[in-house]
Every structure is written in structure tokens, then in C-alpha cells.
NUKOL-747288 format. One line per 10 residues: number of its first residue (from 1); their letters; for each residue x, y, z of N, C-alpha, C. Coordinates in steps of 0.1 Angstrom, whole numbers, plus 5000, padded with zeros to 4 digits. Each point is the difference from the previous one (the first is absolute). Layout:
# residues N
NUM> A> X/Y/Z/X/Y/Z/X/Y/Z  ...
END
This chain:
# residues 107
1> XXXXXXXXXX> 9416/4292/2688/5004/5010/5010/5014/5004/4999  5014/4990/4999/5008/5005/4992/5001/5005/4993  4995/4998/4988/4999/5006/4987/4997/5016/5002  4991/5005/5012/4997/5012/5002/5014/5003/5009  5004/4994/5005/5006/5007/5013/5010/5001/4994  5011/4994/4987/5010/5004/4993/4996/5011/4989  4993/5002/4999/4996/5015/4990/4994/5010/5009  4995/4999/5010/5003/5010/5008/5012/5006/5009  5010/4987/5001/5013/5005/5008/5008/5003/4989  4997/5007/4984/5012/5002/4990/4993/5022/4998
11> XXXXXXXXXX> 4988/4997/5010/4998/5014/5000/5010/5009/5006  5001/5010/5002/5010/5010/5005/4996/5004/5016  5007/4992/5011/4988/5007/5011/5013/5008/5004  4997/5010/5006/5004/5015/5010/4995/4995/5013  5012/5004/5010/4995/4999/5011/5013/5001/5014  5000/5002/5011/5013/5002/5011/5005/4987/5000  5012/5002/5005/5005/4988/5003/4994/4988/5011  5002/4989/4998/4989/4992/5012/5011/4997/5015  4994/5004/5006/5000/5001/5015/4997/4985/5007  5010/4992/5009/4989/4988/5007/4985/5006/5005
21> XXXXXXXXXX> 4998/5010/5001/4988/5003/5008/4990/5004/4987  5007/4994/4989/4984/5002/4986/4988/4991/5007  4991/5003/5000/4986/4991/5001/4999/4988/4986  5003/4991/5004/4996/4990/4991/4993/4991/5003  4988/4998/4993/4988/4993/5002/4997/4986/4991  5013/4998/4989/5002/4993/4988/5007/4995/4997  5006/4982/4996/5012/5000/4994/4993/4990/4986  5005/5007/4989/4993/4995/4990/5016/4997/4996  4993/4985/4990/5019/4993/4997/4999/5004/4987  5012/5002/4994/5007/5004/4989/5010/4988/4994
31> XXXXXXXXXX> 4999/4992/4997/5017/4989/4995/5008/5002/4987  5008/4998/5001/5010/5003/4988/5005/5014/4991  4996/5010/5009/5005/5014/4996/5014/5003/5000  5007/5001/4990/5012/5001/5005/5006/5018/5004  5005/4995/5010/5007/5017/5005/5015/5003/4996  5006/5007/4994/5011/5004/4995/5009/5008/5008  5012/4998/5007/5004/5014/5006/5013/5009/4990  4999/5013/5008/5006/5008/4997/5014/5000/4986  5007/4985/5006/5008/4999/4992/5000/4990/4988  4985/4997/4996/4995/4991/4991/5006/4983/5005
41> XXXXXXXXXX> 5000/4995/5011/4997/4988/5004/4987/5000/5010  4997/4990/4998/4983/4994/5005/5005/5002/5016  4986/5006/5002/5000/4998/5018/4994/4991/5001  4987/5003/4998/4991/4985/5004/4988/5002/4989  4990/4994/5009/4984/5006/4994/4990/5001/5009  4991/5011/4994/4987/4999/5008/4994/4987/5003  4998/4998/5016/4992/4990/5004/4988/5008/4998  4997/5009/5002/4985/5004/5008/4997/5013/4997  4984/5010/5004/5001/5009/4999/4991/5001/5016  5009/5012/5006/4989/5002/5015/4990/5011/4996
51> XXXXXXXXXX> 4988/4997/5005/4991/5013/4994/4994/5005/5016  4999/5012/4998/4997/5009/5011/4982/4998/5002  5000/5005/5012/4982/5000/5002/4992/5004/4994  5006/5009/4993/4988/5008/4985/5000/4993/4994  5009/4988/4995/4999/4995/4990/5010/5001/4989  5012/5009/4998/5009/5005/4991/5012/4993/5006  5009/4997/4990/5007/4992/5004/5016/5012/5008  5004/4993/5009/5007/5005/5009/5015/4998/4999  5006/4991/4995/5013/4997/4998/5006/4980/4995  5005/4999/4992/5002/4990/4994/5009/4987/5013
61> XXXXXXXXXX> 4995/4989/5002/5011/4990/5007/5012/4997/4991  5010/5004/4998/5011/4992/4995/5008/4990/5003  5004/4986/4999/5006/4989/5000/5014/5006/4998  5012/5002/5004/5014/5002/4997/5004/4986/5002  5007/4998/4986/5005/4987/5001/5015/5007/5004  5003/4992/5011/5014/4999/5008/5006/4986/5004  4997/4987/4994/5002/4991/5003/5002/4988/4990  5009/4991/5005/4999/4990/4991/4987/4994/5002  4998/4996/4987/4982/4990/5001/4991/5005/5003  5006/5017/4999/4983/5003/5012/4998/4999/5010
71> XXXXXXXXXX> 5014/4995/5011/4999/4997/5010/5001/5010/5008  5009/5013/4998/4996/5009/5010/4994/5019/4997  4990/4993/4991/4989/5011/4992/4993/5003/5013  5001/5015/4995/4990/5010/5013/4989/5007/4990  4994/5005/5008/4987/5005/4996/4999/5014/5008  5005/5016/4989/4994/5010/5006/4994/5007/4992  4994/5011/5008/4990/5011/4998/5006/5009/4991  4996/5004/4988/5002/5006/4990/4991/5013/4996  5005/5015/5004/4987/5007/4997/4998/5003/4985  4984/5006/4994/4997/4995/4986/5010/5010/4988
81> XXXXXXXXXX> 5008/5012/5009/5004/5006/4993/5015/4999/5000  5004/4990/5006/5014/4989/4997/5003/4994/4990  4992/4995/4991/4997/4992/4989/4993/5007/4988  5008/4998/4987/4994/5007/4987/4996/4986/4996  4991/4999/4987/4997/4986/4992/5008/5010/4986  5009/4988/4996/5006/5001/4989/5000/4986/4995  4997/5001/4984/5001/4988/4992/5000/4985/5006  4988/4999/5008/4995/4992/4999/5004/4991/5020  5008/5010/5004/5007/4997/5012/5002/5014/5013  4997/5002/5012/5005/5011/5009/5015/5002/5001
91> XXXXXXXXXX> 5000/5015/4996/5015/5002/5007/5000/5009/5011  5010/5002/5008/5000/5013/5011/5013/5004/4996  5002/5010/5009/5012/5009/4997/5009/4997/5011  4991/4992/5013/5012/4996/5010/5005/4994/4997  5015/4994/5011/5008/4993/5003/4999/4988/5005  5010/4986/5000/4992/4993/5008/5000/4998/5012  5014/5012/5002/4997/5004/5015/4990/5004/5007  4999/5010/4995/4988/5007/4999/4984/4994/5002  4998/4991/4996/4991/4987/4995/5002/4988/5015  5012/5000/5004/5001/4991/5010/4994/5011/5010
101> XXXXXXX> 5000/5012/5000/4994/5003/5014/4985/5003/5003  4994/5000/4992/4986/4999/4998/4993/4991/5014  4986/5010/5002/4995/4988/5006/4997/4986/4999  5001/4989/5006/5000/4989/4990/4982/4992/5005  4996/4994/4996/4987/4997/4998/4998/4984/5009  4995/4999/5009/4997/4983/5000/4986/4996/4998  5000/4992/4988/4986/4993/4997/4993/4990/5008
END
């Protein structure tokens, strides 16, 4: 099921920006994706993918590491057209300010 769900999230999805009010019916987990920002240092990685009630995936969870140890790592909502797959890793074009204001996700 990984194996599917990482070759499906390296497809190109189109779609509006995500809203807290997306319908999400899904949280399918993702580990060790790394996300890249804007100015080529690591934000975090995909925890997860939320999938909407149709079934199509809705917007990526991201982990921002902001902490020593991992101790004060947040978890937000990332919509699918925030994130490109490049060699082998996600980048976005935001900031990590930018990135800090996101909705943030509790599992």
C-alpha cells in the first residue's frame, strides 16, 4: 500500500488551495519524505497524506522540524499544489514563515 501511495503522490495533482473546511475522510501515513524549503534547507517531512471522501488525495501532513530532538515538531496542513517532487525529495517555493502559518494538524 505504500509502495502505491508513494508513486501515486510523485504524480502531478492540480487543485485550490486547502481550506480547514476541506472534507477529509482519510489520513493515510507517509514517513520519511523529505520537504525542502524555499531557500534549500529542510523543513521537515511528509508525515501523511489526507484523502478527501472521493477518495483523491487532499493535502499532504507535514512535520516541521522546529526543535531540538524533535521536541517542539508541529504537524501542518500542506495543500498538494505546495509541493513539487524533485530528485528524490519535495520542495515548495514557500518560506518558513510562511510554513509556520499553515494550518497545523493534531493526530
Amino acid at each position: 500500500m505504500k509502495s502505491l501511495l508513494i508513486a501515486a503522490m510523485t504524480l502531478p495533482f492540480a487543485g485550490a488551495a486547502i481550506a480547514q473546511t476541506t472534507d477529509v475522510s482519510t489520513y493515510v501515513e507517509a514517513d520519511d519524505l523529505k520537504v525542502i524549503g524555499a531557500d534549500g534547507a529542510r523543513i521537515g517531512e511528509i508525515e501523511g497524506v489526507l484523502i478527501d471522501s472521493s477518495g483523491m488525495p487532499a493535502a499532504f501532513v507535514v512535520e516541521v522540524e522546529d526543535g531540538f530532538l524533535d521536541l517542539g515538531d508541529t504537524d501542518v496542513v500542506m495543500g498538494m499544489d505546495a509541493l513539487t517532487w524533485d530528485n528524490g525529495r519535495y520542495t515548495t517555493t514557500m518560506t518558513a514563515e510562511e510554513v509556520e502559518g499553515l494550518p497545523t494538524w493534531d493526530d
